[in-house]
C-alpha positions in Angstrom: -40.3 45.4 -38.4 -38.6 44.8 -35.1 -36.3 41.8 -35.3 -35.7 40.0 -31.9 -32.4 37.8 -31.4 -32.9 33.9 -30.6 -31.1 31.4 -29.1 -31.0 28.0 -30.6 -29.9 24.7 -29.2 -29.5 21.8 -31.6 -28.6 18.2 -30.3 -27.7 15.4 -32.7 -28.3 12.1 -31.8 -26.4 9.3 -34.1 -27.1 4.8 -33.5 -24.6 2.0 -33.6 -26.0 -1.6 -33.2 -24.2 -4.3 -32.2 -24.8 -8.0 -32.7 -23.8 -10.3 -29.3 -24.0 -13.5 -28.5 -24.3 -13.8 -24.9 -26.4 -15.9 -22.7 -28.2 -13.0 -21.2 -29.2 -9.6 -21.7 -27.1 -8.4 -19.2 -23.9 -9.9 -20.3 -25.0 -8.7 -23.8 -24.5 -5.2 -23.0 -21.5 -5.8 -20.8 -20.3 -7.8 -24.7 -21.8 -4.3 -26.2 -19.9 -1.9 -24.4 -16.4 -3.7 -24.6 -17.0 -3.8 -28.0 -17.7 -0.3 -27.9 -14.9 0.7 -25.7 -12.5 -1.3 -28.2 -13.9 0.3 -31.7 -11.4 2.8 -32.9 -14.2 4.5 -34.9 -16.0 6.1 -32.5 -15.0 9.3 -31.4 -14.1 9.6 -27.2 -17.2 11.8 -27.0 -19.6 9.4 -28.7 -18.4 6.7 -26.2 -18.7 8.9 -23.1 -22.5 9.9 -23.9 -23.2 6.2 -25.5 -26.3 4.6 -23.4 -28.0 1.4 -24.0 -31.2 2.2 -25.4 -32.8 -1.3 -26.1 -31.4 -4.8 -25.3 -33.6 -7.8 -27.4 -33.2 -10.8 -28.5 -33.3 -11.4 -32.6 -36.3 -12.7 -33.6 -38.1 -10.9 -31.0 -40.2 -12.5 -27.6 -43.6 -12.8 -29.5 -44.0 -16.2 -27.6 -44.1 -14.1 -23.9 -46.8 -12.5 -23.0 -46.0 -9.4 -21.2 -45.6 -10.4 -17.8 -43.1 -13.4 -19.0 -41.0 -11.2 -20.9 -40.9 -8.5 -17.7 -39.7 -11.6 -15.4 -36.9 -12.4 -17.7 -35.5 -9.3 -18.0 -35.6 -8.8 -14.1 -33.8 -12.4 -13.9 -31.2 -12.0 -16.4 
């Protein structure tokens, strides 16, 4: 049996939620990432790659209607 050599690449993702209060989404994840910047337990590599993934409201938007919730993200 012939055996061929392969190269592998593995990536590991890992998550960190944050709780804001804020009166937008915007300043939410300008909140987030000072937070972030200012946690000690993240690694300098985990902050450098960190991106904002999702950005809602607790208790979800289930009284917009797609277009509504569209709108007030672009106006926040």
């Amino acid at each position: 049996m012939n055996k061929k050599i392969y190269e592998i690449e593995m990536e590991s993702t890992t998550y960190h939620t944050w709780r804001i209060e804020a009166e937008s989404p915007k300043q939410a994840q300008l909140i987030a990432y000072a937070q972030m910047d200012n946690d000690e337990e993240l690694s300098h590599d985990w902050k450098i790659g960190a991106e904002i993934v999702s950005c809602n409201p607790l208790g979800g938007t289930s009284h917009m209607n797609d277009d509504e919730f569209g709108e007030y993200i672009k106006n926040s």
